[in-house]
Structures are given as structure tokens and as C-alpha cells.
C-alpha positions as CSV (number, residue, x, y, z in Angstrom):
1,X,0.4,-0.6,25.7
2,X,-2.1,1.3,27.8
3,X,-1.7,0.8,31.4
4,X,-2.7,-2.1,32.5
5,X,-3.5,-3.5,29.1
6,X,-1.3,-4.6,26.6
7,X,-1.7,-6.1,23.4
8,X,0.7,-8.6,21.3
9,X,0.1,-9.6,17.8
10,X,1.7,-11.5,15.3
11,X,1.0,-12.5,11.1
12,X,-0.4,-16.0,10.6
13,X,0.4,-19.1,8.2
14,X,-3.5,-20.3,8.6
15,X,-6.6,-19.5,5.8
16,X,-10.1,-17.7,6.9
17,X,-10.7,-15.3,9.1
18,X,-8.4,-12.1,8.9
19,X,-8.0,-11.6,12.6
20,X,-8.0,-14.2,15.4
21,X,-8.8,-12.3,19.2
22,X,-7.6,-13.6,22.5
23,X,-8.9,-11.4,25.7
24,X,-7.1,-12.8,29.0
25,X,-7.9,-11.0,32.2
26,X,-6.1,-12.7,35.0
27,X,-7.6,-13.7,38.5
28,X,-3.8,-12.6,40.2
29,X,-4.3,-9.0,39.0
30,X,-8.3,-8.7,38.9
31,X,-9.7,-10.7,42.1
32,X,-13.3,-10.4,41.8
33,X,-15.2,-11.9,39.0
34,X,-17.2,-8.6,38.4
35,X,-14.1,-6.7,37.6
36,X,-12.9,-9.2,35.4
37,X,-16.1,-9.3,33.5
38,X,-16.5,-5.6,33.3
39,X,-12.8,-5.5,32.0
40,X,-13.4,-8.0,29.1
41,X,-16.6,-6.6,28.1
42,X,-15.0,-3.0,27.9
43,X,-11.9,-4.5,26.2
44,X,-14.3,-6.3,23.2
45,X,-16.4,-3.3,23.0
46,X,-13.4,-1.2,21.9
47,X,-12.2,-3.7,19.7
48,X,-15.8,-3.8,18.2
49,X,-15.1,0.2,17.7
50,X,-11.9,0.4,16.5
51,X,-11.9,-3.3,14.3
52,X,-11.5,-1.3,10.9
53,X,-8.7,0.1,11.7
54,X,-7.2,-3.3,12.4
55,X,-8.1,-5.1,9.4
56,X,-5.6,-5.6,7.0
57,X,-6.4,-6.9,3.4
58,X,-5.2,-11.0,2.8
59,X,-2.9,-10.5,6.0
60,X,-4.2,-12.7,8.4
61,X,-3.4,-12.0,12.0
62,X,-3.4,-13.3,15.6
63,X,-4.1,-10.9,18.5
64,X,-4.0,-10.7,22.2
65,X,-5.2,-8.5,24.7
66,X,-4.1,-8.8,28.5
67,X,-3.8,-7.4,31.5
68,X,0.2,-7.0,33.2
């Protein structure tokens, strides 16, 4: 957790792609729709950054970012 964002995960049953990746930026704790965009963009691009780090070999993994 990083204030406000926190991130769940857990291993998957399904085949294909190693890492499925859920961004959910509520309305209740971001009002305007600016915000919320800028937040989601900024959350994908450090995923984007930091993805190798993530990536574990024939795990397959579910993932979700929020804000709390």
C-alpha cells in the first residue's frame, strides 16, 4: 500500500496471459473526472515501468489497483 493506492493480487487457475490488471479509481473518493483520469493514467504508466519486476515465469496472476 501506498497512500491512497492499494493493490491486491491473487495466483490464477486460467491459461494465457501471465498477469491480468484491474485499475479502479472510485467517483466517492475522486469527484471530478479529470482527477480520475490523471490517476489511472499515472497508475498504468507505473505499471508499464515496473511490469518486469511483476512477471513471474508459468505463474499466472490477477491484479488490482484501487484507490481507499
Amino acid at each position: 500500500m501506498a497512500y491512497p493506492l492499494q493493490a491486491v493480487w491473487r495466483v490464477s487457475e486460467r491459461n494465457g496471459a501471465s498477469i491480468q490488471f484491474l485499475i479502479s479509481i472510485p467517483k466517492k473518493r475522486l469527484r471530478h473526472a479529470v482527477d480520475r483520469v490523471t490517476m489511472r493514467r499515472r497508475v498504468r504508466e507505473a505499471y508499464r515501468l515496473n511490469r518486469n519486476v511483476l512477471t513471474f515465469p508459468k505463474v499466472n496472476i490477477d491484479m488490482a489497483v484501487y484507490v481507499a
